[in-house]
C-alpha positions in Angstrom: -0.5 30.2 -2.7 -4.5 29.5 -2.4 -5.9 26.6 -2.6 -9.8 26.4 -3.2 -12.1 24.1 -2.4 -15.7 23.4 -1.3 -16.9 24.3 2.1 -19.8 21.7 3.2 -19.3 17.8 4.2 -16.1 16.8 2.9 -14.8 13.3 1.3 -11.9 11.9 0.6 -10.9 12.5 -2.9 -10.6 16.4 -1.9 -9.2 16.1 1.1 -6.5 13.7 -0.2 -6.1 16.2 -2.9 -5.3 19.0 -1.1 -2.8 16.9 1.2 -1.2 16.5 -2.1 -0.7 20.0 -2.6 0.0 21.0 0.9 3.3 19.0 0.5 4.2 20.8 -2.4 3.2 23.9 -1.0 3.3 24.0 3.1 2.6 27.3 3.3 -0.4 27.1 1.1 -4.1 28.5 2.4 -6.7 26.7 2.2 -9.7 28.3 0.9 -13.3 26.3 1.6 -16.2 27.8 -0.1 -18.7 27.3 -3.3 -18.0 31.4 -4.1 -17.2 31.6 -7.8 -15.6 34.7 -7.0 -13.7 33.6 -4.0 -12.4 30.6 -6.2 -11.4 32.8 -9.0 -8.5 34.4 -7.0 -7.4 31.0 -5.7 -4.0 29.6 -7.6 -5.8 26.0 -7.8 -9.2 24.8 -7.4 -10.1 21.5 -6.4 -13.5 19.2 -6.5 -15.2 22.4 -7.1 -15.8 25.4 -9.7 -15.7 23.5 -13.2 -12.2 23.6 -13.5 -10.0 20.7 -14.5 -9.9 19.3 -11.1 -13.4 19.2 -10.2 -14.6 15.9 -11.8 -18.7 16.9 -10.6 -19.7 17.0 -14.8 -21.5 14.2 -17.1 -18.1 14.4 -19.4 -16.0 12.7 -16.8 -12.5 11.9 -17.5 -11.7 8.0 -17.0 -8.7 6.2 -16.7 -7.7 3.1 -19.4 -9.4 0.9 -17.4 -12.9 2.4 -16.9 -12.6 4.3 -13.7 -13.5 7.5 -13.9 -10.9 10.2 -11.9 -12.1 12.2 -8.8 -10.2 15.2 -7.1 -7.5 13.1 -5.7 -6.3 11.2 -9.1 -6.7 14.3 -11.4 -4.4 16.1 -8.8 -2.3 12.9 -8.4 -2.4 11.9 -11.9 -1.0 16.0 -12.6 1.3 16.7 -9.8 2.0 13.0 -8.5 5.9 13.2 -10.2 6.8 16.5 -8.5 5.5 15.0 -4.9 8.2 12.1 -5.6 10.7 14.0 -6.9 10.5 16.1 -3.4 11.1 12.6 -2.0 14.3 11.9 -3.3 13.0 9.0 -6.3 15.6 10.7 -9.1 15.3 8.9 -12.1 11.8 9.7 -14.1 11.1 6.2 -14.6 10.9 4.9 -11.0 8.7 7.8 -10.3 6.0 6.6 -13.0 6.3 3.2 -11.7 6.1 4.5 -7.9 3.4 7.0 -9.1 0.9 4.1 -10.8 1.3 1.7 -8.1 -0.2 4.4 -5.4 -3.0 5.3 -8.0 -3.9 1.6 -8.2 -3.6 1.0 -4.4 -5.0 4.3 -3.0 -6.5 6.9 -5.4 -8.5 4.8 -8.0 -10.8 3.5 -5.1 -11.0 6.6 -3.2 -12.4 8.4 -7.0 -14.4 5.2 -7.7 -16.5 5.8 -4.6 -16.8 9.3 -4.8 -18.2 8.8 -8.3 -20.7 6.4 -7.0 -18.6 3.2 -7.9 -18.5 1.0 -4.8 -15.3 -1.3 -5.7 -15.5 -5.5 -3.9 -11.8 -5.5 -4.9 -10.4 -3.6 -1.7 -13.0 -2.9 1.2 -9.3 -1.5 3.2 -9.5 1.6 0.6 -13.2 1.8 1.4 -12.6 2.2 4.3 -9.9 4.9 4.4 -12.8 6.9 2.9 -15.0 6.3 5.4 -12.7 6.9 8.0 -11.8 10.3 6.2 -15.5 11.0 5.9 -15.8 10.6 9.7 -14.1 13.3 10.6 -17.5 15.6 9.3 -18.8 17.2 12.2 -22.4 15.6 13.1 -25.1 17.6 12.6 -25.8 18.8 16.0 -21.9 19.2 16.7 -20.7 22.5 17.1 -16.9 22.4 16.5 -15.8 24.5 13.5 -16.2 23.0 9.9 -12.7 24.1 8.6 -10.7 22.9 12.3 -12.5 19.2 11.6 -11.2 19.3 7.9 -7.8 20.3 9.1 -7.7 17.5 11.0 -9.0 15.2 8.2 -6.5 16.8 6.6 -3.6 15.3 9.0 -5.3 12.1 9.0 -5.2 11.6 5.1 -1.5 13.0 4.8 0.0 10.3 7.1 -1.7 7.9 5.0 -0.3 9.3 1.4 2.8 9.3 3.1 2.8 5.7 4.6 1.9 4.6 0.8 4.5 6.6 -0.8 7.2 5.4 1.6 6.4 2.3 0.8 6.4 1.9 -2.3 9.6 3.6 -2.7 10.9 1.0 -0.5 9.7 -1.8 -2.4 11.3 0.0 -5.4 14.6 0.1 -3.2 14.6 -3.5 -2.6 13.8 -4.9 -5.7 17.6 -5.3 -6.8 18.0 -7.4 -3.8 15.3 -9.4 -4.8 16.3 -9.9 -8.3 20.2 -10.8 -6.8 19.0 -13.1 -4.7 16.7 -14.9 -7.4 19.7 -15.0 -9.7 21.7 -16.7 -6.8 19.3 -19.6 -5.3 21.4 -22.8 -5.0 17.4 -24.4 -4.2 15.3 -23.0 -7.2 12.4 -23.5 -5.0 13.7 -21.3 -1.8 14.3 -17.6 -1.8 17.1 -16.3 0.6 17.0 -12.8 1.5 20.2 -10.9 3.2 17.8 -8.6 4.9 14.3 -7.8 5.6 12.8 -5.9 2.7 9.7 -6.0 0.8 9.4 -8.5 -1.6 6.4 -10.1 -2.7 5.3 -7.7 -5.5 8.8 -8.0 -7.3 9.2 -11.7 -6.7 5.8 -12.4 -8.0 7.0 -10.4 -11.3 10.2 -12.0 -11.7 9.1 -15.9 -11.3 5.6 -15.9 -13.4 6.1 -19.5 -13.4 6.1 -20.5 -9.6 9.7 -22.0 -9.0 10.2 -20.3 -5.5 7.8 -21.6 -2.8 9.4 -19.8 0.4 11.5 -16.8 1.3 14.0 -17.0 3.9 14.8 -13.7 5.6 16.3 -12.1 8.7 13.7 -10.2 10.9 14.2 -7.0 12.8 14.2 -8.7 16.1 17.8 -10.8 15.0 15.5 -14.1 14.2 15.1 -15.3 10.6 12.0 -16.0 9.2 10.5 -18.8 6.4 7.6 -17.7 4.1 5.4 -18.7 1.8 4.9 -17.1 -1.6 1.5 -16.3 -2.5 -0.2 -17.9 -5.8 -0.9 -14.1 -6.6 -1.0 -10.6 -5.5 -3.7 -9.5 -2.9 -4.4 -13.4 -1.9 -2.9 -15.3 0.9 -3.2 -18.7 -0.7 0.4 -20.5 -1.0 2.2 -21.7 -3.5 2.9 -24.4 -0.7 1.9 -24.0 2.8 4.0 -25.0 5.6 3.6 -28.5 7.2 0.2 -29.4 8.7 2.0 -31.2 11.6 3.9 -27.2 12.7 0.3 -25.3 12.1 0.5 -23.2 15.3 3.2 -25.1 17.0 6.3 -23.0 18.9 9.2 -23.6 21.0 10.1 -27.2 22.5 6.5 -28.5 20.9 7.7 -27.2 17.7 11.1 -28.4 18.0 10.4 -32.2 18.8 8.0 -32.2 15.7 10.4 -30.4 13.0 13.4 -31.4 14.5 15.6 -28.2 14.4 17.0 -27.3 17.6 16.1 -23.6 17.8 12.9 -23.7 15.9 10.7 -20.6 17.5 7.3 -21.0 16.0 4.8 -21.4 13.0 1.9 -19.8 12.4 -2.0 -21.3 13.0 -1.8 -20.5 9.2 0.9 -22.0 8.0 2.0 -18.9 6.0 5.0 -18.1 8.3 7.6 -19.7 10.6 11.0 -18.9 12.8 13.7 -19.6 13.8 16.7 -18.6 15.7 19.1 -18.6 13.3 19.8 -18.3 9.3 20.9 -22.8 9.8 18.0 -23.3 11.4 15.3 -21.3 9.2 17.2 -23.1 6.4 16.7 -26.5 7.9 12.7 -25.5 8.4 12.9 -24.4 4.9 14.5 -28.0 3.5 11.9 -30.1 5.8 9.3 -27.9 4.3 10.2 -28.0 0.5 10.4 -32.4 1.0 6.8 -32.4 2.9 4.0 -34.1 0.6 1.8 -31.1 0.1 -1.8 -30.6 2.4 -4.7 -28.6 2.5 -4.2 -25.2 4.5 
């Protein structure tokens, strides 16, 4: 298997591209050049040569909402399914859901900016392609063009696979979610048997606010209470916790809220913890009767 691509500085979009296809195919070569007929004999061409993954053409493909595809979401948009099947997500649906969320999240900015689109929305995907793009040799360097986009290569793979893994977690927990939503004794409190993502399904499943806080165990054996966002990608509550606990912890914390193993709140106010489920519970019910205040 040969995998072409252009030799020169490198960007994002390709190099995500390619870590694409090197997990389908680990044993693929990696062909960097601008050689028409060094491209021909490659099995897939990408971000070069005219083909239907290099997006460098006034007749740019876009996606329904205006942003025009760049290597890495033609080659996502194409062989995103098979990279999740390899990851164990069986049933076809999950995978499209999986697969959009990591277009919208990753690859939409990453193409935007390569076609000259500089998105406000999400300066962290910005600057994943700068980060990429730092791995260009400078101009006086002398290390090897091809080692440095190896190791851009690394680099953007980890990423993919932090995103992917995540999202197929979320998509693991969301039947917890929805079971706990179903069961809430306090419509406005959320209570989790485990740590697990949550804030994207809950935010689907209550359009019309009820839940202010989510009660969960951490990984350390202490339960945490926090807030729900007003949307996704904002930090502003639905309710933030008490003024009076804003960076508060231990005995402080304890004479002010009153529960006996309270552990600490957050400068914030978007977290707190406690020691055990009845205490987080307690923080949660002192919480949900305070007059609401300005974070």
């Amino acid at each position: 298997m040969k995998i072409g691509t252009h030799h020169g500085k490198f960007h994002a979009d390709e190099v995500f591209a390619v870590a694409i296809l090197r997990k389908l195919y680990p044993d693929a070569r990696i062909v960097r050049t601008r050689n028409k007929s060094v491209l021909a004999q490659c099995d897939l061409v990408v971000d070069v040569g005219g083909g239907p993954y290099d997006h460098h053409s006034v007749q740019k493909v876009h996606r329904p909402n205006g942003i025009p595809y760049a290597a890495a979401g033609l080659i996502w948009r194409d062989f995103g399914d098979r990279f999740l099947e390899a990851l164990g997500v069986e049933r076809e649906e999950d995978r499209a859901l999986v697969s959009s969320n990591i277009d919208d999240k990753l690859f939409q900015a990453i193409d935007a900016i390569d076609n000259g689109i500089d998105l406000e929305r999400d300066m962290r995907i910005k600057g994943i392609s700068e980060l990429v793009g730092s791995f260009n040799p400078p101009w006086n360097s002398q290390e090897d063009e091809n080692r440095a986009f190896e190791r851009a290569l690394d680099f953007a793979t980890q990423i993919l696979m932090n995103y992917a893994n995540h999202e197929i977690s979320r998509l693991q927990a969301t039947e917890i979610v929805k079971a706990a939503y179903a069961a809430r004794k306090e419509p406005a409190l959320l209570v989790l048997p485990t740590c697990c993502p949550w804030t994207e399904t809950l935010l689907e499943i209550d359009p019309a606010g009820e839940v202010l806080y989510v009660a969960f165990p951490d990984k350390t054996g202490q339960y945490r209470l926090q807030v729900v966002p007003k949307g996704p990608g904002t930090f502003e509550a639905r309710k933030p916790l008490p003024s009076e606990w804003a960076g508060k912890e231990g005995e402080e914390l304890v004479s002010i809220c009153g529960v006996e193993d309270a552990v600490f709140c957050h400068p914030a106010r978007f977290i707190a913890g406690a020691e055990s489920l009845d205490g987080i519970l307690q923080m949660a019910e002192e919480a949900l009767a305070a007059e609401p205040s300005n974070p």
